[in-house]
N, C-alpha and C positions, 0 to 999 in steps of 0.2 A: 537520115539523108546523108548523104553519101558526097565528098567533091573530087573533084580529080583533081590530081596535084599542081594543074596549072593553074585550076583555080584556085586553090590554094594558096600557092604564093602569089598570086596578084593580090588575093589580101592579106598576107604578110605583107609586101611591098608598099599596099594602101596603111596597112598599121604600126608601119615603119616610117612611114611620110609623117603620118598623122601625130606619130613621139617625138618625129623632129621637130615637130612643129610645135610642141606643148613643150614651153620654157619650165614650165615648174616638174613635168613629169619626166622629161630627158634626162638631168642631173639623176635621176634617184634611178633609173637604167643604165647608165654609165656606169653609178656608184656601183650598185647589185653585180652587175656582172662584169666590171672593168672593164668595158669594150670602149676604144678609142673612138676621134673621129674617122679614122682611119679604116675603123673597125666596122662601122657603119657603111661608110663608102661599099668596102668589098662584101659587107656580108649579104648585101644588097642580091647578091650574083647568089647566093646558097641558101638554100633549102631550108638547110638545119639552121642558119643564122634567122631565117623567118620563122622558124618555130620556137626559137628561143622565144623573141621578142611575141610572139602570141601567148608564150607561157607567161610569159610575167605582166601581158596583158590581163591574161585570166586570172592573175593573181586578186585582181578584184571588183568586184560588181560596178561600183563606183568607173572605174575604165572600162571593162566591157559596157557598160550605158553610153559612155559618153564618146567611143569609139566607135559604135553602132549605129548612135544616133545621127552625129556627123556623118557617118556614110551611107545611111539611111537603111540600114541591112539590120535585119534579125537577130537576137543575141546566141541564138545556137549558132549562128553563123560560123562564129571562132571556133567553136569547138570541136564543128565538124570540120571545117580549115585545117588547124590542129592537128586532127586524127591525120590527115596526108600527108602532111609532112614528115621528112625521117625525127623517128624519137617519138611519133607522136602516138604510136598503138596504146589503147586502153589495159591494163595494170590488170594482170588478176591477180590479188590477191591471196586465195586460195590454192 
């Protein structure tokens, strides 16, 4: 399944609220990637700032559950989200 990039960043946006909103989980995205508050604000407005923040969502099961389940959306969700955003094409390997 497939999303278009609009859809896409509305959840980034929706997964970007949702870390602002998690006291214990914000700090350790800040740390990872030293993104300000500042940084947050504008990245708000970019593409590739909502795929960061999906990336190190996906970093673990534990948050893609708990971010899926809050928004009541399927856990492929992210990953297809992901894929449209820039940065986000799948890796060959090969």
């Amino acid at each position: 399944m497939t999303q278009t990039r609009e859809a896409a960043e509305t959840i980034g946006l929706k997964c970007l609220a949702w870390l602002i909103g998690n006291e214990d989980l914000l700090p350790v995205f800040m740390g990872a990637t030293g993104a300000s508050e500042a940084d947050l604000r504008s990245g708000a407005h970019e593409p590739a700032f909502l795929g960061a923040v999906l990336d190190f969502v996906l970093m673990d099961d534990v948050w893609i559950i708990a971010f899926c389940e809050a928004e009541g959306m399927k856990y492929e969700t992210l990953r297809h989200a992901r894929a449209a955003l820039p940065g986000g094409q799948e890796v060959s390997w090969t």
